[in-house]
C-alpha positions as CSV (number, residue, x, y, z in Angstrom):
1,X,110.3,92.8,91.6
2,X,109.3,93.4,94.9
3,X,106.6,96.1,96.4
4,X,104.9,97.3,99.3
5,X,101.1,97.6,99.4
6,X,98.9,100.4,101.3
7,X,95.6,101.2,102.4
8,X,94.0,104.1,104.2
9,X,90.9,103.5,106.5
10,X,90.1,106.7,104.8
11,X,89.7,105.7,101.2
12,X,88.3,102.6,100.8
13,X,89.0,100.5,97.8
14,X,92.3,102.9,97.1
15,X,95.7,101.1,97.0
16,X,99.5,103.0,96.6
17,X,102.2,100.1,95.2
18,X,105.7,101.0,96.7
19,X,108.3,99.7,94.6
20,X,110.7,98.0,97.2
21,X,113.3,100.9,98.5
22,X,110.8,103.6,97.4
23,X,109.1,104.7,100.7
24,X,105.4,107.0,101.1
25,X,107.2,110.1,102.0
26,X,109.1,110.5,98.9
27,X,105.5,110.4,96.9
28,X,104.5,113.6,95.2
29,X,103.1,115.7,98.4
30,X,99.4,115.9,96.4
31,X,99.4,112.4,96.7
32,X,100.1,112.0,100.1
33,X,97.5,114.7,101.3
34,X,95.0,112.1,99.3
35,X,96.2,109.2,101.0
36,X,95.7,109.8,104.8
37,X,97.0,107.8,107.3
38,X,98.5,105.1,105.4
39,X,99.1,101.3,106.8
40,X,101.0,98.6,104.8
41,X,98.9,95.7,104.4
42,X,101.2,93.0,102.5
43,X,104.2,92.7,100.0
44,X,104.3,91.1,96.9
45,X,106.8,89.7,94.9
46,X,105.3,90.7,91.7
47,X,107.9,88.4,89.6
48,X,105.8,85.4,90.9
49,X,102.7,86.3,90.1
50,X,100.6,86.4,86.9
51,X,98.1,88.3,87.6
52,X,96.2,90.9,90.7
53,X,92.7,90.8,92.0
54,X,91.8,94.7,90.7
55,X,95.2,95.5,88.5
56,X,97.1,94.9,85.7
57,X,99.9,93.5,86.6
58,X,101.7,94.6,83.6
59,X,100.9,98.1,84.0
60,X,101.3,97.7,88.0
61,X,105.3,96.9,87.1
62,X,106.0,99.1,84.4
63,X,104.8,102.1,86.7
64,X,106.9,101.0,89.6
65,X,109.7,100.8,87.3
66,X,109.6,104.1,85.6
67,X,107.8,106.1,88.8
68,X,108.4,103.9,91.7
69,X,104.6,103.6,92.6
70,X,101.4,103.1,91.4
71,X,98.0,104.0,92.4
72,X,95.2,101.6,91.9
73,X,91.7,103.3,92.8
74,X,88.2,101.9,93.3
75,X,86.6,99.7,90.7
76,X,84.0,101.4,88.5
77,X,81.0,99.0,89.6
78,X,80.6,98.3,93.3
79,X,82.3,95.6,94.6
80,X,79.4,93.4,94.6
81,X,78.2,94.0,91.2
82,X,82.1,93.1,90.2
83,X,81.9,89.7,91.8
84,X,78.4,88.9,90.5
85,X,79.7,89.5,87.1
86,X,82.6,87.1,87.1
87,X,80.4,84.2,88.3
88,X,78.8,81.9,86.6
């Protein structure tokens, strides 16, 4: 399973997964007006990985199955704090 990921300069820390095919337009228009100006930033092949930095990968396919995205938002601690908590 392929997919397409974006960013907006305008919302930090939130990411839209585009099943491959499946392009920003045909997103639900609320969503769009959330997601200004949005840039692709890489694609994944999500078959040959195991797992994503900020997502479960599991959940991150079956909603680009049934809805053909999938919206991952900002963690709930800072970024920093995030890090700090996984090292040792």
């Amino acid at each position: 399973m392929r997919c397409k990921v974006l960013c907006s300069d305008k919302k930090p820390w939130h990411y839209i997964y585009l099943a491959e095919g499946k392009e920003f337009v045909e997103l639900p228009a609320a969503l769009q007006e959330q997601f200004p100006d949005p840039r692709e930033i890489m694609q994944l092949d999500l078959e040959r990985r195991k797992r994503l930095a900020h997502a479960d990968i599991a959940l991150v396919r079956k909603r680009l199955e049934e809805q053909g995205y999938y919206v991952q938002l900002p963690p709930e601690l800072p970024v920093e704090e995030e890090i700090a908590r996984r090292m040792p």
